[in-house]
C-alpha beads as a LAMMPS data file, in Angstrom:
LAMMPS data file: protein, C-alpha beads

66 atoms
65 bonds

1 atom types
1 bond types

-500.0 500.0 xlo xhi
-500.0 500.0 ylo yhi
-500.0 500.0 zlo zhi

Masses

1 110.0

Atoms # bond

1 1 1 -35.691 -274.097 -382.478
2 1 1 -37.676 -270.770 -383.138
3 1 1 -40.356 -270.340 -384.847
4 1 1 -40.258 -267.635 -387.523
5 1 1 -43.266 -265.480 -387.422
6 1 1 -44.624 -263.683 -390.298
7 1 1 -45.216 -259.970 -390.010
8 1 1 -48.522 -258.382 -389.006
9 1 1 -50.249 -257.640 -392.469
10 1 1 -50.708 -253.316 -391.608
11 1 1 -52.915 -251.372 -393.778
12 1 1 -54.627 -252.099 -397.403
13 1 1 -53.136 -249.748 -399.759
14 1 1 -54.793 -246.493 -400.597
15 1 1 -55.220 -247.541 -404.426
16 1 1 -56.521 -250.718 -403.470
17 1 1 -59.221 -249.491 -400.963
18 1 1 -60.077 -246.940 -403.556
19 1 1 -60.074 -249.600 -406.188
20 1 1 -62.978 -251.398 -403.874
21 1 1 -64.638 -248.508 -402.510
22 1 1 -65.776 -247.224 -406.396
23 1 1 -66.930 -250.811 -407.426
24 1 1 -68.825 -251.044 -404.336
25 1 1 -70.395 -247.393 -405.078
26 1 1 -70.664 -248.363 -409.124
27 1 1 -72.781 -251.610 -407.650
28 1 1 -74.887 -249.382 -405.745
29 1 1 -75.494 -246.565 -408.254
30 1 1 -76.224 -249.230 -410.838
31 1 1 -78.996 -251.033 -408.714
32 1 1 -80.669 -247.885 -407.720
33 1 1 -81.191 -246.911 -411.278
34 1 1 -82.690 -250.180 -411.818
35 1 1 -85.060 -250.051 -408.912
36 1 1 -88.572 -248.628 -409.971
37 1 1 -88.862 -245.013 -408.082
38 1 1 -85.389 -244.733 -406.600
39 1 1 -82.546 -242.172 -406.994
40 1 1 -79.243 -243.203 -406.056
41 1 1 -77.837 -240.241 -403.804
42 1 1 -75.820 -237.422 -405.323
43 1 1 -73.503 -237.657 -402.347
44 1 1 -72.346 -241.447 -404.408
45 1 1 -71.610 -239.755 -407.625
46 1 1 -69.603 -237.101 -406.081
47 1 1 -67.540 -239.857 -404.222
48 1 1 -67.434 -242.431 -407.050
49 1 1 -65.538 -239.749 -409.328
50 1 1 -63.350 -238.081 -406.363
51 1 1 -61.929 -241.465 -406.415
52 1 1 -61.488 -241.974 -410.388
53 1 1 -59.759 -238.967 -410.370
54 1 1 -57.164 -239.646 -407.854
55 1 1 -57.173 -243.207 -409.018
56 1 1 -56.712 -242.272 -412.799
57 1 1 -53.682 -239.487 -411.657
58 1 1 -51.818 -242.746 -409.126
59 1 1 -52.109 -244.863 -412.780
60 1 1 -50.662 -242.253 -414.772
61 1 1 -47.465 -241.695 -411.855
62 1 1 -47.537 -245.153 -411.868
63 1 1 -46.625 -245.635 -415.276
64 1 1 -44.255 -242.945 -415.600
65 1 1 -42.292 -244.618 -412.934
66 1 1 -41.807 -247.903 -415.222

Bonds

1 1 1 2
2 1 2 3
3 1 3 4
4 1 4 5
5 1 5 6
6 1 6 7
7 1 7 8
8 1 8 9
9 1 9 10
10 1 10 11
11 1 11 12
12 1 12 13
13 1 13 14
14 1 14 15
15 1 15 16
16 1 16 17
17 1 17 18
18 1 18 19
19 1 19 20
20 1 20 21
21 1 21 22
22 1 22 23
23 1 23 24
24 1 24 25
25 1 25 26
26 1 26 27
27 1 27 28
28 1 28 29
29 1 29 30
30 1 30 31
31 1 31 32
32 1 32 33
33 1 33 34
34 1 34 35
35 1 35 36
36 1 36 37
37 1 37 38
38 1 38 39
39 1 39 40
40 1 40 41
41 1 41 42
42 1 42 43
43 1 43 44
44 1 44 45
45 1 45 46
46 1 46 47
47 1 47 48
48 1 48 49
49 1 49 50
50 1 50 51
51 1 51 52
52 1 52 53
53 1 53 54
54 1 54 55
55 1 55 56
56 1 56 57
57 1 57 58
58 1 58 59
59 1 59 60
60 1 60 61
61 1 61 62
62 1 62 63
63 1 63 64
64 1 64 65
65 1 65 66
């Protein structure tokens, strides 16, 4: 008898990565504004909502598909 493999798992999905890459940078921005004396870069704000945006537009297709 053969053993039936399962296939090789490929890439995350873009949404999903996304999904973890803006909680990751909401984390960060969060702490840094808690810290005494430091400024969360401007470079993680400009990333955070690049993401939302494309996130917020792949809902909205999304849901039109349904």
């Amino acid at each position: 008898m053969s053993e039936s493999k399962a296939p090789p798992l490929g890439v995350m999905p873009e949404n999903i990565w996304k999904e973890k890459r803006v909680h990751e940078l909401d984390r960060a921005i969060r702490e840094y504004l808690k810290a005494d004396g430091l400024t969360p870069k401007p470079e993680w704000y400009a990333e955070y909502y690049q993401h939302m945006s494309w996130l917020v537009v792949y809902a909205n297709e999304e849901r039109d598909r349904e």
